[in-house]
N, C-alpha and C positions, 0 to 999 in steps of 0.2 A: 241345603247348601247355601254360603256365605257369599256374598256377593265381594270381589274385590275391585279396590281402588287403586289408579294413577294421581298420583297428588301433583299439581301443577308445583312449581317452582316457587312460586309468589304467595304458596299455604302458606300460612302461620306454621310454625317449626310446633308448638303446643299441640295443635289440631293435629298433627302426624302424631307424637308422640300418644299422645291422649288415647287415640284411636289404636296404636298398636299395645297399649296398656294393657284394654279389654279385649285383647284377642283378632282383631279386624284385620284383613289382609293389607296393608298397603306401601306401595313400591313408589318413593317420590321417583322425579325426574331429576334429582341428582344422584340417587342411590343405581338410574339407570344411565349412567354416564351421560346425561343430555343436556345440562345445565346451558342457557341460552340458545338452544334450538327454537326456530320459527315454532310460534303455537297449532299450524297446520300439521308440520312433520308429528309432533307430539304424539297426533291421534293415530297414525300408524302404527308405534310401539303398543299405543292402548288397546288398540284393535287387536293385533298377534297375539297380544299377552289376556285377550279378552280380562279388562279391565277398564272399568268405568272411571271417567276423568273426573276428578273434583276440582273446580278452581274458580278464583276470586278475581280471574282476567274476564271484562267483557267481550274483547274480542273472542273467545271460544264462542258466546251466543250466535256469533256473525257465520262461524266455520261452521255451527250447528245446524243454522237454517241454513245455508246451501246446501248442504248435505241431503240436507230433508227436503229440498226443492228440488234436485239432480238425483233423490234417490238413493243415495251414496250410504253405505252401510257404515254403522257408527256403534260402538258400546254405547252410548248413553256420556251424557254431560251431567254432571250435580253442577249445578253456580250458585255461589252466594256473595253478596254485594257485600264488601270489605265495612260498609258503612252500617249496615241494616240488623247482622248479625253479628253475636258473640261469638268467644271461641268456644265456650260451654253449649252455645248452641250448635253450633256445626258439630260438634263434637255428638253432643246425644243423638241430632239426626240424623246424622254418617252410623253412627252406630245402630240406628231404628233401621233403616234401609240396607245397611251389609246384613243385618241377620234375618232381618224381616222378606227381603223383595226377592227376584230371581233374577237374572239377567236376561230375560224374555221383558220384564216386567221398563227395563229401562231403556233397552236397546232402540234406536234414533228418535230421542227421546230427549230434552231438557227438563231437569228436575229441580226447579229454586228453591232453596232456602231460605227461608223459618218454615218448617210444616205445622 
């Protein structure tokens, strides 16, 4: 089973595309009506829809670690520093990780990018 993805608002439009090319689940936050929602509310839909957040915001790291300091259940975060990676990289590792991992494997969990 495939792991899916919430694409933060501020992904590269490529990186979604890319990733729905080769088959990967993923549902942005404008496709889920949320376009400008706080990045705290974000992880709610993520959660329900048990989907792991991908995004290029550091504030997600900030909502991750309290989370994981309060305990608080979370899909998992991917982050990748806008500056650090390409979008061909995000791309192959999003795609390494939705087919490769499980959602046990991510769950309150930060995962950065370049692997």
């Amino acid at each position: 089973m495939t792991l899916a993805f919430y694409m933060d608002e501020h992904v590269h439009r490529a990186i979604t595309n890319a990733l729905k090319l080769r088959n990967v689940d993923v549902l942005t936050v404008q496709e889920d009506c949320r376009t400008g929602a706080a990045d705290q509310i974000i992880l709610d839909p993520a959660i329900e829809l048990e989907r792991v957040i991908f995004t290029q915001d550091d504030d997600f790291l900030t909502i991750a670690n309290y989370f994981q300091q309060q305990g608080i259940y979370f899909t998992g975060v991917i982050y990748a520093h806008q500056q650090s990676v390409t979008v061909g990289d995000c791309v192959r590792d999003l795609e390494i990780i939705a087919k490769a991992a499980e959602k046990k494997d991510l769950a309150n969990q930060v995962q950065y990018l370049h692997l």
